[in-house]
C-alpha positions in Angstrom: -36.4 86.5 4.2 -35.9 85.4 7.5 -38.6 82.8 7.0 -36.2 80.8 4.4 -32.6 80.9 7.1 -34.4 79.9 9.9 -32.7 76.1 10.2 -33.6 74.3 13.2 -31.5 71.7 15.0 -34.5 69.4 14.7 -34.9 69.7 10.8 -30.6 69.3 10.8 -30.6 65.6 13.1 -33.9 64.9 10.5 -31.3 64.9 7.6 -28.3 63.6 8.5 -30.7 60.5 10.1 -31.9 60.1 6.8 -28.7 60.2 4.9 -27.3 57.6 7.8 -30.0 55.5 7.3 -29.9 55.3 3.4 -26.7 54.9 2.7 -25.2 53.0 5.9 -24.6 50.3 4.7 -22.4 52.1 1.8 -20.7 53.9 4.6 -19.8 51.1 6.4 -18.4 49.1 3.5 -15.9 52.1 3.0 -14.3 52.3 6.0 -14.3 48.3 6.3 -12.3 48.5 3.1 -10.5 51.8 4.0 -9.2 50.2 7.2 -7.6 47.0 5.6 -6.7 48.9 3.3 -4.6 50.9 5.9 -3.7 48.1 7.8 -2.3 46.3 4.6 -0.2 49.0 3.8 1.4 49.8 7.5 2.1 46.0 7.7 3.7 46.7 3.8 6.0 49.1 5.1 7.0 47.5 8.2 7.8 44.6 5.9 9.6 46.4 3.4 12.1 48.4 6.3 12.7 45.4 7.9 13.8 43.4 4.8 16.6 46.6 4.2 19.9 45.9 5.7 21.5 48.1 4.1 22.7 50.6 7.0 23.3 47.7 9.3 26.7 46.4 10.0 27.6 43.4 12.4 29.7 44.0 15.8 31.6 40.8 14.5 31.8 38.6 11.9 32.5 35.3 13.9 31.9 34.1 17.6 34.6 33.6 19.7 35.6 30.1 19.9 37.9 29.0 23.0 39.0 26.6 25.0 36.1 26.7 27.7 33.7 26.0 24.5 35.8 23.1 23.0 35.6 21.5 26.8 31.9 21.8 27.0 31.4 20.1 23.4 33.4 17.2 24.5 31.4 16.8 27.3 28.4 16.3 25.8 27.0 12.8 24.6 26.4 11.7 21.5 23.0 9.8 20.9 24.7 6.5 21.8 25.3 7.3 25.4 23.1 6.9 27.5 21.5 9.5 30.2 21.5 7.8 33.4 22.6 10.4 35.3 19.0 12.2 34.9 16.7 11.8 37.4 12.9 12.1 37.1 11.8 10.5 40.2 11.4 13.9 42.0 9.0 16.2 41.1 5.9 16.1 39.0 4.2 12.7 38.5 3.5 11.9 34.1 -0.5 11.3 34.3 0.3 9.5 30.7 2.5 6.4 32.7 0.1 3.3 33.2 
């Protein structure tokens, strides 16, 4: 009786080897397909919450539109004007300039 329980460590790492070896290539193809798998549905979900507005309300519907800001649009040019007040001379050199 004790003849037939007595396992060895040896006989155990035999086995499992052997099951490794014969179906590895099984084994990997399952947990290459289990992990996109996983990954396909975390980036699902994070897709899906994102798209749901539902519980979010803006701090205000409009910007605030002053004087300051209707100055600072009248100072800018229109693509007429020219730009000669920028000056490039200082500074990095354009290796592209013949």
């Amino acid at each position: 009786m004790n003849a037939n329980l007595n396992i060895s460590f040896k006989a155990i790492n035999r086995i499992v080897v052997n099951i490794l070896h014969r179906f590895h290539v099984v084994i990997f193809a399952i947990l290459i397909g289990g992990g996109a798998a996983a990954v396909i549905f975390i980036l699902n979900n994070i897709v899906i919450r994102s798209a749901d507005t539902s519980g979010y309300t803006p701090s205000s519907a409009y910007a605030p539109f002053d004087q300051d800001m209707i100055n600072k649009i009248k100072n800018l040019k229109t693509s007429n004007q020219s730009g000669t007040d920028l000056d490039l001379s200082t500074g990095r050199v354009n290796p592209f300039v013949e």
